[in-house]
Every structure is written in C-alpha cells, then in structure tokens.
N, C-alpha and C positions, 0 to 999 in steps of 0.2 A: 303306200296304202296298207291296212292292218290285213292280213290274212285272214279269214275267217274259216280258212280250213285246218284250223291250227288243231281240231280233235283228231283220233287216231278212225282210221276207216272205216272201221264197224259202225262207230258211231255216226258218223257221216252217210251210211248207206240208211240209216234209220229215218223215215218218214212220212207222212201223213198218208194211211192206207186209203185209198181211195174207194175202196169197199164199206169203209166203216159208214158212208154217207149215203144218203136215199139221191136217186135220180129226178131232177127237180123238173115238176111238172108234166113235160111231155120226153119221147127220150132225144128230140132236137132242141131241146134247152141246152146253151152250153155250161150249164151249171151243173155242181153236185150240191145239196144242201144235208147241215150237219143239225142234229139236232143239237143244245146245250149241252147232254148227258154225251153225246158221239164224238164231239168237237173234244169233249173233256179228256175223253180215253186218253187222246191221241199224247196226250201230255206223256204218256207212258214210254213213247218212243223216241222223249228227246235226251237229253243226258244234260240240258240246262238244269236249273233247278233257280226258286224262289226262298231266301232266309226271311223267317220274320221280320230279320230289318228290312228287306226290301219291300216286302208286302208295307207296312208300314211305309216306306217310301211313296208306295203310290198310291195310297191311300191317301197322304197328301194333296198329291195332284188331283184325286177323284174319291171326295169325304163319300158319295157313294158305295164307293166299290168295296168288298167283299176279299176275304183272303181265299174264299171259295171261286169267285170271277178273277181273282188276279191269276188263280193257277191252272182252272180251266180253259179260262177262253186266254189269255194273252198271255201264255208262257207257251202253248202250241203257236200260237199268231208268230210271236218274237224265232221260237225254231223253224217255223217256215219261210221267214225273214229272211234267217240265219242261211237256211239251204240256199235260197235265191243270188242271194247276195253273192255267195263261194260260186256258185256255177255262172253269173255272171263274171265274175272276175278272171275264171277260168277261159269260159268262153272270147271275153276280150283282147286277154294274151295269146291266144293261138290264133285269132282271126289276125291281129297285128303282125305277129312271125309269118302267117300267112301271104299275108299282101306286102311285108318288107316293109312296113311301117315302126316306128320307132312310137310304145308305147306310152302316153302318157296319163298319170295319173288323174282319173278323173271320178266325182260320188258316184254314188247309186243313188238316185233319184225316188224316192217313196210318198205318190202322195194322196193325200187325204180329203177327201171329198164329204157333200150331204149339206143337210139345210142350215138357214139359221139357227140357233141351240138347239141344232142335234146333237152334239158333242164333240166337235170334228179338234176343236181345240187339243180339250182332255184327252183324247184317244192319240190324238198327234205326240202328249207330252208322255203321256204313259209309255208309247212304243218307241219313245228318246229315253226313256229311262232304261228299257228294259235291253237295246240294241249297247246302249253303254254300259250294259252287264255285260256281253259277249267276253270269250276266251280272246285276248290280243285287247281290251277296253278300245275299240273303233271310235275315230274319233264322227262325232253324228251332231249336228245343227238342226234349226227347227225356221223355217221363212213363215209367216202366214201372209196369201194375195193378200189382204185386205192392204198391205203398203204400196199394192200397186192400182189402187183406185185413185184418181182424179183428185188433188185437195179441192176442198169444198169451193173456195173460188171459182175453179177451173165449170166444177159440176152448177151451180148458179149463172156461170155466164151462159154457159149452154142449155140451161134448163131441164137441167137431170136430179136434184137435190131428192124429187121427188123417185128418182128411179136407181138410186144408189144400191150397188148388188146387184143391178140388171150387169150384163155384159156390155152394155156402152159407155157405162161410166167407169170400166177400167184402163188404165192405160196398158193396152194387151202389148204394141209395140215394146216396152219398156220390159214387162216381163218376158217376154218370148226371148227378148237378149238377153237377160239376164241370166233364163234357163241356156239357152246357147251357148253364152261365154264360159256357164258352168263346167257344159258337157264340153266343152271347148280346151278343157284343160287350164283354162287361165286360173294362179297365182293367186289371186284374190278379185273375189268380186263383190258390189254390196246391194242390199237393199233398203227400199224405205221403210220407213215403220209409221204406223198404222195408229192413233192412240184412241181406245177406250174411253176414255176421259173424255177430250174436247171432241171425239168424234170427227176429227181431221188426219192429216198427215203432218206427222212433225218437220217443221221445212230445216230444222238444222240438226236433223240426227238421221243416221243410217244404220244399216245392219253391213257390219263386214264381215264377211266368210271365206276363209283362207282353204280351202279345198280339202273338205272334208271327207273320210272315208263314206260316209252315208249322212243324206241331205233330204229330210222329209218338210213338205211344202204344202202347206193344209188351206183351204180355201174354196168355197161358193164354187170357181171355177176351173177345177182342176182337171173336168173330164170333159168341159164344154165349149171353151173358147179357141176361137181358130180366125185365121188373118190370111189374107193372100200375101205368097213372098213375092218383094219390090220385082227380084230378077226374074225372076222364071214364073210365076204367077201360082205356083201350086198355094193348095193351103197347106197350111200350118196350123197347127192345133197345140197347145199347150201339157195336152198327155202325150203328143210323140217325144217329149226330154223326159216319161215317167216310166221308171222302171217293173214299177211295181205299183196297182194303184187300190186303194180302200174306200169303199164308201161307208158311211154311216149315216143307216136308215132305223127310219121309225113311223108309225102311223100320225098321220097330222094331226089327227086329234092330239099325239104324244106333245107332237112340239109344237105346237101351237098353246098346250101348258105350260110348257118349260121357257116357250116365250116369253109369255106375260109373267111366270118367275121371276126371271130376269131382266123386264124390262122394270118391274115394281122395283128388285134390288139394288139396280143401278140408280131410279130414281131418288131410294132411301141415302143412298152413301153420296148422292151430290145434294142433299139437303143442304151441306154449310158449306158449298162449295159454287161460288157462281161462276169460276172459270169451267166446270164440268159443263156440256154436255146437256145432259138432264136434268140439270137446275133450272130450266125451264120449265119444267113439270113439277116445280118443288108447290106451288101456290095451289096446285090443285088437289081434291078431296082424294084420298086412295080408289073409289070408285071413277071419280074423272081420270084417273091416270088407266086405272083398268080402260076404260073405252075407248082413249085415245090410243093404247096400245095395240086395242084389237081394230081398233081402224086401221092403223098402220100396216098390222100383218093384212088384214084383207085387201087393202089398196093395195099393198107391195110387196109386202112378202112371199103372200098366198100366191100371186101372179107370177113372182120368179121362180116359184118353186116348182109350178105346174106346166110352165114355158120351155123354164131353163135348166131348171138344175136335176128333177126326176126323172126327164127323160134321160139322161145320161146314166143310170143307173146303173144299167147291164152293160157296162161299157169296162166297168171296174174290176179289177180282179180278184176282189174278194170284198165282202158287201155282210154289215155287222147288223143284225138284224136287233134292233132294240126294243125291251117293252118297256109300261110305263113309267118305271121307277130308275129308267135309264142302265136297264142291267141289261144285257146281252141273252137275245135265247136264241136264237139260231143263228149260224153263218153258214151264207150262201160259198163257194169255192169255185171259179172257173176251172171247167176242166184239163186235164195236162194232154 
C-alpha cells in the first residue's frame, strides 16, 4: 500500500480549519457548511498544488470546470482525502498489532453518491485524477453500481424495466460481496460493467481490480442500500465498506435540465446506430424526445429521487452543493 504520509509533519498537521465554515442550520446539524469563497481558503493549507497541465487534465473530464473550481473546491476535497486516507491507514495498522492480527492490504473505499446527472460520474473521475497526483502516485480504480443492476432480461422477467435505478432492480447480494471481498483483502476481484450504449450489462466483460490503494464506487446507491445477512440477520448496508462518502447535490429543477441535456444527447449520437439504446428515439421529432424524456424522469426518476436516493443525503460525509451551470458553491462538511 502507497504511504500517503510520505510529506514531512508540518505539512501533515496542516488542515481544513473548522472555523473557517458557518454552523449549518441549527447548532444540532452535524454539519459545518463552507461557503465557495471559505472552502477556497482552505486551499492555502495543503502543500498539494495543481500545474496547468493538470487543470487542463480535468478539464477534460469536466469541459465545465474552471481552473478557478479545479483549485478551489477540489484541490482542498483531494487534501482532505489525502488526511483521511493517512489516518486511516495509520489507524488500521496499530488496531492489527493490537489484536495480533496479521495486517493485510486492503483500499480505502470512497464513495460517490446523488442523482441521475447530477454528476456523480465526473466528480468520481475528477477525484481519480487528482488522488493519482498524490506524493507516492497511489494506485486508485473507479467501479460505478450501475454494473450491478440486473441485465435487462433479468429486470423484464420480473417486471422492473420500468423501475430500473429503484433499489430492487440491483443485484445488492452481488455487490455487498464484491465490497466485502474487497475489504477482505482478496488479490483480485472483478466487477460487471454497465454499458451506456445498449443500456444493458455487457454479459462477456468484467472489471478486474487487483487491490488498489484507494477504490472509489460512484453510484444511485451508495448511501441507501441494505440487505439482511444470511447468518446472523443483521443488516447490511452498502456505505458500512465506505470509508469516506460524497454526495452530489443540486436543485431538481438543476438536474432535471441536465437530464434532458443528456437524454437529447445520447438520443443524437445513436442517430446512426441501431445497436444503441436510444435509437429508439431516433424517429421522433426533438420535441417528441423532449416529453418522452420528461415522462420518464416524472414516472421514474423523480420517484427515486424523492423515495430513495435524497433521503440519504445527510448520511454522506461530505455533500457538493451545485448550482445551475454544474459549478460547486458550497460544501456541506460533517463535523469531526
């Protein structure tokens, strides 16, 4: 496993002043909330830093963002990562000497939560980019649930096609091991993948992951899904394998835009493609595609969001407050 306390001490005592943020709401919120301008300071107290090239890096991932957002808000996000990451690993190995357990390698679990296109994606790839900056280059992988939802068969025998993204059309069994064998120490583990395109799951391809130093897992349900265990009956929930977890919020009004963005776009790019997806929607007028899209979010979307996936909100440990142009203005902080 890469050290990630490979800076010299000063440096490592340095971080996020917990003054610098307003007390959010009432003073039994367990929140601190940062404004954009507060959040930004804190940049001052990491010793990371961001080159042109890399800003330009993630500006790829996110044609959005700003060299102003890449150094405000997600170069403090990446060094409070950074802290996390080292005192868990710290913590790990003296709990093992502890108990006379023999330590074994195993990631740091970070993950990434919020609605359909709220950007749980891009914020996922960003924070892979910038964690494979660190001092010691960690090695860090990227899972999204969507490879552990149901292939569409499965979801049609059962009569879920229509409720795809609810919590019963994933196969939670399937990832709870997957996170376990993670946390497990196993050698390699893999998962499914998920594709964009046909809107299925690819039945003859996998994601394999050889035990990386930090493993972030972006997904609908990162902070909501939970399963009685076979033996002992307790639940299980899929944020007890999360080390550290993020959500990415915005006003529905926001993504509920950035929906239909995206649902028009995908529609455009399987124009000449009838193995896509949304080539079904290719015959209809750009206004027929707009209504059918907002049917969808209202039948489906809107319903998981308000059931399932918002209530988990305050559950996250740190929650990316977005306005409409997908930029970041405040982050919420659970308190230490």
């Amino acid at each position: 496993m890469v050290d990630v306390r490979a800076e010299p001490e000063s440096a490592r005592r340095k971080g996020p002043r917990m003054d610098a943020g307003q007390a959010d709401d009432t003073t039994l919120s367990p929140f601190v909330r940062f404004s954009r301008e507060e959040w930004g300071r804190l940049r001052a107290n990491t010793p990371l830093s961001l080159s042109e090239e890399d800003v330009r890096d993630l500006r790829r991932i996110a044609g959005h963002l700003s060299s102003e957002e890449a150094t405000e808000v997600y170069l403090p996000l990446s060094w409070l990562l950074h802290l996390h990451v080292g005192a868990a690993q710290d913590l790990y190995r003296s709990a093992h000497a502890f108990l006379g357990h023999q330590a074994t390698e195993v990631p740091y679990i970070v993950g990434i939560a919020g609605s359909v296109a709220a950007g749980k994606s891009t914020v996922a790839e960003m924070v892979k980019a910038l964690i494979s900056r660190w001092p010691g280059r960690p090695k860090v992988e990227l899972v999204s649930t969507d490879g552990f939802l149901y292939p569409n068969r499965v979801l049609r025998s059962r009569g879920l096609m229509d409720r795809k993204g609810f919590p019963e059309s994933y196969d939670l069994p399937l990832l709870l091991r997957f996170l376990a064998d993670l946390k497990a120490g196993r050698a390699e583990v893999s998962a499914p993948i998920h594709s964009h395109l046909t809107y299925d799951i690819l039945p003859d391809r996998s994601h394999r992951i050889g035990r990386p130093d930090v493993l972030i897992v972006e997904g609908l349900n990162m902070l909501e899904a939970g399963l009685p265990e076979p033996s002992e009956g307790n639940r299980v929930f899929v944020s007890d394998y999360v080390d550290f977890s993020i959500y990415v919020d915005a006003e529905e009004s926001y993504v509920k835009g950035w929906y239909l963005d995206r649902f028009l776009r995908l529609r455009e790019e399987a124009l000449g493609d009838d193995s896509a997806y949304f080539h079904r929607f290719a015959d209809l007028s750009v206004d027929e595609a707009k209504d059918s899209a907002l049917r969808v979010w209202d039948e489906i979307d809107h319903p998981n969001l308000k059931e399932n996936i918002e209530p988990t909100r305050d559950r996250a440990r740190l929650i990316l407050e977005k306005g409409p142009d997908h930029s970041v203005r405040s982050v919420r902080l659970r308190k230490f």
